[in-house]
C-alpha positions in Angstrom: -90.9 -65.7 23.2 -89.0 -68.6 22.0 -86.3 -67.3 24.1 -88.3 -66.7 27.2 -89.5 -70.9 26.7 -86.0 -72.2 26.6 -84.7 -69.6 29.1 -87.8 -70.4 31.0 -86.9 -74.4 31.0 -83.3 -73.2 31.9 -84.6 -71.4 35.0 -86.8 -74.7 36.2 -83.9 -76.4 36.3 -81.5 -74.0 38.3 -83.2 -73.6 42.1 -79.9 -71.8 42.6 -79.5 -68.5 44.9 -76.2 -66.7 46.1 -75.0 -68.7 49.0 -77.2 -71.8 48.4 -77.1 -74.2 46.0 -80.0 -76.8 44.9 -80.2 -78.2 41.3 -82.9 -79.4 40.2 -82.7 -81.6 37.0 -85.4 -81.4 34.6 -85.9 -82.5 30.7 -84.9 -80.8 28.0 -87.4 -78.1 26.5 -88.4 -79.9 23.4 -89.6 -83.5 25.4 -93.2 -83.8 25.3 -95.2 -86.5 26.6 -95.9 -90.0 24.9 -98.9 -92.4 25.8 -96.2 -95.2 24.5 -94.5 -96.1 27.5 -92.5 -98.7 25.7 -88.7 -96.9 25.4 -85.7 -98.1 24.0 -82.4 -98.9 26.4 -80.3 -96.3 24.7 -82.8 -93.3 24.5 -83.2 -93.5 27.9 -79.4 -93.7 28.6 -79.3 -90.8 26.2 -81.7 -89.0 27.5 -80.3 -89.4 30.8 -77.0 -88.4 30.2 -78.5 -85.2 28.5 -80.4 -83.8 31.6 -77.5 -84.8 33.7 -74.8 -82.3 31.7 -77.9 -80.1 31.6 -78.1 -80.1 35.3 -74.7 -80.0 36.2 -74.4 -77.0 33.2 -77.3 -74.8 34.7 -75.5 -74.7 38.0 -72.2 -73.0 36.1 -73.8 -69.6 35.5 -75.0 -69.4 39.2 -72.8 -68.1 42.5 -72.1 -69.4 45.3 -70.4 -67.4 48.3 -68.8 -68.5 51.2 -67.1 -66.0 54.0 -65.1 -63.7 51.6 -65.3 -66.3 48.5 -67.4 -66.4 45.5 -67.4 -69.4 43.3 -69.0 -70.9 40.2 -69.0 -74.9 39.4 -67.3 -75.9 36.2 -65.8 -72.1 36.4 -62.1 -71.7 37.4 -62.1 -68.3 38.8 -62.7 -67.8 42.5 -63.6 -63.6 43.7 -62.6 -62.5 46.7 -64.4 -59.7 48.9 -60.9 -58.4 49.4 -58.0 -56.8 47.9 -55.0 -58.4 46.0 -56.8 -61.1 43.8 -57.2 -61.3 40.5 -61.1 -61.3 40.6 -62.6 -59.0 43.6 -65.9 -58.3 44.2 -67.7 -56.2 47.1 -71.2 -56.6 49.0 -74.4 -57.9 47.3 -76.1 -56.5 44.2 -78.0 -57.2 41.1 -75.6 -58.2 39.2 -74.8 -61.8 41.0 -78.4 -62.3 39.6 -78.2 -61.9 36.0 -78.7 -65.1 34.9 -82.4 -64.8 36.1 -82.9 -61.5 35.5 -82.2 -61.9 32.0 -84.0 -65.4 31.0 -87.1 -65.4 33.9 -90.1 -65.1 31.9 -93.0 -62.3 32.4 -95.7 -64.0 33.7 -97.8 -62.3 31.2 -95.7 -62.1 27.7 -94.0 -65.1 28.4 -90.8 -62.9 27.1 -87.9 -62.0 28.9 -85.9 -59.6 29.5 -83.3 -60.8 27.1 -85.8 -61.1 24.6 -85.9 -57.4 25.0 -82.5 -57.3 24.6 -81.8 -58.2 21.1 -84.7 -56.8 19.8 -83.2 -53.4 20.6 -79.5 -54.6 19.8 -80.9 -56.3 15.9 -82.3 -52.2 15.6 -78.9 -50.4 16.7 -78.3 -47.5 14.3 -74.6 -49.0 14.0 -74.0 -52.6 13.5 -70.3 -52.8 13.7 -69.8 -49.6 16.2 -66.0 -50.0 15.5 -65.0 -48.0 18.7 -68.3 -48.4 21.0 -69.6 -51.3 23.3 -70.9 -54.3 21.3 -73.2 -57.3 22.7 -71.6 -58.2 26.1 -71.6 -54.4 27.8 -74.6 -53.8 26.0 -76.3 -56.3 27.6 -74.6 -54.7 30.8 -76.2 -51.5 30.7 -79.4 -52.6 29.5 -79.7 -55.0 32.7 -78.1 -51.7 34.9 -81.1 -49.0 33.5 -84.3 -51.8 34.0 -83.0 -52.4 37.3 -81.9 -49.6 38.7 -84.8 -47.4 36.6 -82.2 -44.1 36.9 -84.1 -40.8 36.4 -80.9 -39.3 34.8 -78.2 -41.2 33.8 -75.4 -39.3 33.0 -73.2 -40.8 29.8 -69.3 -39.4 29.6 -68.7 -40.8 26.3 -70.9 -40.6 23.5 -68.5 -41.6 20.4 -71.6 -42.8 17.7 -74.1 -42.2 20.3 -74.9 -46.3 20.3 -75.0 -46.4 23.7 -76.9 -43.5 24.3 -79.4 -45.6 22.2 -79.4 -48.3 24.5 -79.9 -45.9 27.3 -83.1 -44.6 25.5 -84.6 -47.5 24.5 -83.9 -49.4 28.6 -85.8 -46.3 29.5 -87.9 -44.1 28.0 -88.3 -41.5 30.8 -85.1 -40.9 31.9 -82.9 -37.5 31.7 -79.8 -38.2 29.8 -77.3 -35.7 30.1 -74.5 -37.1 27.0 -70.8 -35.7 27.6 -68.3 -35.7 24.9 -65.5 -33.6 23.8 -65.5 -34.8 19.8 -68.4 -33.2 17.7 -68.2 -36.2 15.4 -67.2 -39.7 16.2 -64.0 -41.5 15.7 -63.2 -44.2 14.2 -64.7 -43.2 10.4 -68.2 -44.0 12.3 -69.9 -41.7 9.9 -72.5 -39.6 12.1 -73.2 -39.8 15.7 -77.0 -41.0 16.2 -78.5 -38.1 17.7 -81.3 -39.0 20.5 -85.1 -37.6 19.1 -86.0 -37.3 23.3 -86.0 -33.8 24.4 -85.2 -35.3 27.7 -81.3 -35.6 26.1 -79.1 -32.8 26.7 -75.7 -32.9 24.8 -72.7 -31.3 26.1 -70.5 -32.1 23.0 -68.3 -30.4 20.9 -67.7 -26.9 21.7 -71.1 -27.4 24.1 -68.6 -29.6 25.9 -68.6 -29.7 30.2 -66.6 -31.9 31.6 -68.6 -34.7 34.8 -65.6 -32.7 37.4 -67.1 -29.2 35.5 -71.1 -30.0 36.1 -72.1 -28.2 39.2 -74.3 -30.8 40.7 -75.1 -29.5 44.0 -76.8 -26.4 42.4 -78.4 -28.9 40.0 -79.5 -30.9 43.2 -80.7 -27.9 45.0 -82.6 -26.8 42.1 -84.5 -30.0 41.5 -82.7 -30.3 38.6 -81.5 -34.1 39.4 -82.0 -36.2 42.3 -78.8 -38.2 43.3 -79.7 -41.3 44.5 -81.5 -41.9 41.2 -78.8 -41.1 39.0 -76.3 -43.4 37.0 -72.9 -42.6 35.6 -71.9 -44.5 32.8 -67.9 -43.8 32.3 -66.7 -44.9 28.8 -64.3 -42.0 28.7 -60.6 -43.8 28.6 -59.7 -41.2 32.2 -58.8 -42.3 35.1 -61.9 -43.7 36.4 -60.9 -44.0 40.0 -60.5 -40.0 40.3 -63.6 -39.6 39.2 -65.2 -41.2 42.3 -64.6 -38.4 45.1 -66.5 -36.0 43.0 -69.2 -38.7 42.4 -69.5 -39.1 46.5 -69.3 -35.2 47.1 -72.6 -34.9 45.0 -74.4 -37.9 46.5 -74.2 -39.9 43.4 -74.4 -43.4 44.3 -74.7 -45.2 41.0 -71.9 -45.8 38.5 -70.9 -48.0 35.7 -67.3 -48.4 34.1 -67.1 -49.5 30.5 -63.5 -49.9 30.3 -62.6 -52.1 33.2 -58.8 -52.8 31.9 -56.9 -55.8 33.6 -53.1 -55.2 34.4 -50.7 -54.4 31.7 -53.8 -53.3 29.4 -55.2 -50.2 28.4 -56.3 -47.9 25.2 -54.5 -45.1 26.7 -51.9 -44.5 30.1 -55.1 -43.5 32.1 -56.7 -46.7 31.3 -53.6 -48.6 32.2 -53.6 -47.0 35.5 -57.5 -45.8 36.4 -59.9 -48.9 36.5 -61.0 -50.6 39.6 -59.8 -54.1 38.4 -55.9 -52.8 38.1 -56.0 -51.3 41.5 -57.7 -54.1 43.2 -54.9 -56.5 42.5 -52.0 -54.3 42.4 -50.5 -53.7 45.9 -48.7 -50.6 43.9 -51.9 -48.7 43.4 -52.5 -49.5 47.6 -53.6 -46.3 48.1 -56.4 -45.7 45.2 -56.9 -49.4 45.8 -58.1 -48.8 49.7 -59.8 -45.4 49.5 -62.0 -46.9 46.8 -62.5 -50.5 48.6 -64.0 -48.9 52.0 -66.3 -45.9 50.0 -68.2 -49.4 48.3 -71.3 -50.7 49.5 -70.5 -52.9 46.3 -68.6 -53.9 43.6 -69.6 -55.9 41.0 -68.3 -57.0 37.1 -70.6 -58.1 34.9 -70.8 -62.0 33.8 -69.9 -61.9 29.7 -72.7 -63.6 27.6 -70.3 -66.4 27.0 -67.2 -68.3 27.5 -64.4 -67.9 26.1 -63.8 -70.9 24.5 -67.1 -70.7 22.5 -64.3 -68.7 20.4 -61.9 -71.6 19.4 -62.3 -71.5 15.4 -61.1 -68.0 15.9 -57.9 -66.9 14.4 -58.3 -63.7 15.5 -55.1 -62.7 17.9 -55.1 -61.3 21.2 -55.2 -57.5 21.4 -52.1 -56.5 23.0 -54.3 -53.4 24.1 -57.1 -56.1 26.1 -60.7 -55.5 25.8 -61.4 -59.0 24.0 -61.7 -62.7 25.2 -59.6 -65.1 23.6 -60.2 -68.9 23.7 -57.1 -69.7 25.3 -57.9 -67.3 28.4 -57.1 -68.8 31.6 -60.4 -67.4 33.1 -58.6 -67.1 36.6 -60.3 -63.2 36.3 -63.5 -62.8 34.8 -66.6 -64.1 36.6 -68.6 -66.8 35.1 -70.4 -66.5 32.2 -74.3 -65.9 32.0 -74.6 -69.0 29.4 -72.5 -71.8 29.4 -73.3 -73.4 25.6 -70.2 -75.7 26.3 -71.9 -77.5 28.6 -75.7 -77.5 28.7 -77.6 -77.9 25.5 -80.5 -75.9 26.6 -78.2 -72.8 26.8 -76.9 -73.9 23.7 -80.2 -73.5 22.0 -80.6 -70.4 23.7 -77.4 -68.8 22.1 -78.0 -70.3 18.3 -81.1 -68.7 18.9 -79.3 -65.5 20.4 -76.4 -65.7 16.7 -79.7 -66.5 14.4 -81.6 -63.3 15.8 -78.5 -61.4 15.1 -77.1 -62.8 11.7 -73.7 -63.6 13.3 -72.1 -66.8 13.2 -72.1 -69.2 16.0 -68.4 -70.6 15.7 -67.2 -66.9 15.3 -64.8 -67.9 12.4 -65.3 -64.6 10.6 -64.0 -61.1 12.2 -67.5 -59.0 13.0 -69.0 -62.4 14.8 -66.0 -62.3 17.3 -65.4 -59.1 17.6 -69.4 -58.9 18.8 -69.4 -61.9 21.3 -65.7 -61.4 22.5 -65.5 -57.7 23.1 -65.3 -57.9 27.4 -63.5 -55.7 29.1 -64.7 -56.4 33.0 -67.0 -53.9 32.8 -68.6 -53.5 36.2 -71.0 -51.8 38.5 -70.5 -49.6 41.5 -72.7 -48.8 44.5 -71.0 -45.9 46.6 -70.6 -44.9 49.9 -73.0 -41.9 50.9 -72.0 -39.5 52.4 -72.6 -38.9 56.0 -75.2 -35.8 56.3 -73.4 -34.2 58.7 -70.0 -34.0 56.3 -72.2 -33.2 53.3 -73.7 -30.2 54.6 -70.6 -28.5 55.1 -69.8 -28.7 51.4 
């Protein structure tokens, strides 16, 4: 609840939709009133100068689109609603909204949804999850499940099973179908946390059927899964852009891609060559690129938690592989960042708040506090085409 007051005070201030812009500054969450109403020069002057970064900073998180541009303020990156840019983006969805989905308050428990959040991320059955998504895609598919409220979501990917945990706990009800060749996880992860819900199904090990394998047309037919409902979370390291014509043939419309690599970067040769980021600025990969583009209602990556250069007392190195921020990071390609601690003290509060919660450190000087905030690999969101009724019968 501490978080939903600050995050609360941080929304007050913002007034800021997609493709309109109003700040409204506001003081800072801890000013109460006073029935002296004598004030020294310089507290005023401080104060001043406080809610004016604060104003300016609460503006950073929030986009702004004009014709086939999306921009942030204070934020160097500029998406394009087009091919061959460093940063693309398609349509309108949920995810341009995060900021206020995550820190608007219930109006009843006074908690928000990133309150939530970390209470389910401080109870993950692995803390470190070596090889599995950490705070910023965890946050990601938590925001993706309460939004979308998926009655199957379909995981290709289990390694430790941490994510099928956050899957559970975003929603109870769903049907999780959990796809993954390895009976154990990699990595020395010890055992793979096994899902209590009878309403998982695990097709691992030698039980192992591969997403292209699953006949989901019977499964629609028998009432076995309803496809505008259901999500596809891909954290597989395949080529995720293949995956997509078998996604439309079933009706699927929903998916998520862990492992959005950027150019030159990749785990494996089908992540250096399969994620919608690569193809979307690489006039090689034209025709993936354009198939993909024009069978999107939208395309969407998620903000990460925080910038960059909340890193700089880091001496970790840049992974030549990608998949982690690093303070000297251009930020010409990732979107804006959901809190922006560099410039707004509110949001500042809100992330010592955020490291406290999760016994990390704030400055990120030792290895497991970086490697928790900083793990961001563009993973994104995609709303696909349906298909027309006329061509899906015929299938």
């Amino acid at each position: 609840v501490l978080f939903g007051f600050i995050a609360h005070h941080a929304a007050l201030c913002t007034g800021i939709r997609i493709g309109k812009m109003n700040t409204i500054p506001c003081p800072g969450p801890d000013s109460s009133s006073n029935t002296d109403l004598t004030f020294d020069v310089d507290t005023i002057k401080s104060k001043s100068a406080e809610t004016t970064t604060s104003a300016i900073a609460q503006t950073a998180a929030s986009s702004s689109i004009q014709g086939k541009e999306m921009t942030w303020p204070n934020w160097p990156a500029v998406a394009h609603e087009e091919l061959w840019h460093p940063l693309v983006f398609k349509g309108n969805s949920f995810v341009h909204r995060a900021r206020d989905i995550l820190l608007t308050p219930d109006p009843k428990s006074g908690k928000t949804l990133l309150d939530d959040f970390l209470k389910v991320y401080s109870e993950r059955p692995d803390k470190v999850n070596k090889c599995g998504i950490r705070i910023n895609h965890a946050l990601a598919l938590f925001v993706t499940i309460r939004q979308l409220k998926p009655t199957l979501v379909v995981e290709s990917g289990v390694n430790a099973g941490v994510s099928t945990y956050f899957i559970r706990a975003a929603m109870p009800d769903a049907k999780i179908y959990a796809l993954d060749p390895e009976e154990e996880p990699i990595c020395m992860q010890g055992k793979r946390w096994i899902d209590p819900s009878v309403k998982t199904t695990y097709f691992t090990g030698k039980k192992f059927v591969d997403l292209a394998d699953h006949n989901w047309r019977e499964m629609i037919a028998n009432g076995e899964m309803i496809p505008e409902s259901t999500l596809v979370f891909l954290d597989d390291h395949l080529h995720a852009i293949r995956r997509m014509p078998a996604f439309i043939k079933a009706g699927i419309r929903h998916v998520m891609i862990e492992d959005n690599y950027k150019m030159g970067e990749g785990a494996n040769m089908a992540d250096k060559r399969g994620t919608p980021k690569q193809a979307f600025s690489n006039k090689e990969r034209r025709e993936d690129a354009e198939w993909l583009f024009n069978n999107l209602v939208s395309y969407s990556e998620f903000p990460p938690l925080l910038p960059p250069s909340m890193s700089k007392e880091s001496q970790v190195p840049r992974k030549p592989a990608g998949g982690f921020m690093v303070a000297s990071d251009s930020n010409l390609d990732i979107v804006s960042p959901i809190l922006r601690p560099d410039l707004d003290p509110n949001d500042m509060k809100i992330f010592e708040g955020i490291a406290a919660t999760l016994d990390l450190d704030k400055k990120m000087i030792d290895f497991n506090s970086y490697m928790q905030f900083m793990n961001y690999n563009q993973i994104c969101y995609l709303e696909l085409l349906p298909m027309p009724d006329h061509l899906a019968a015929t299938l």
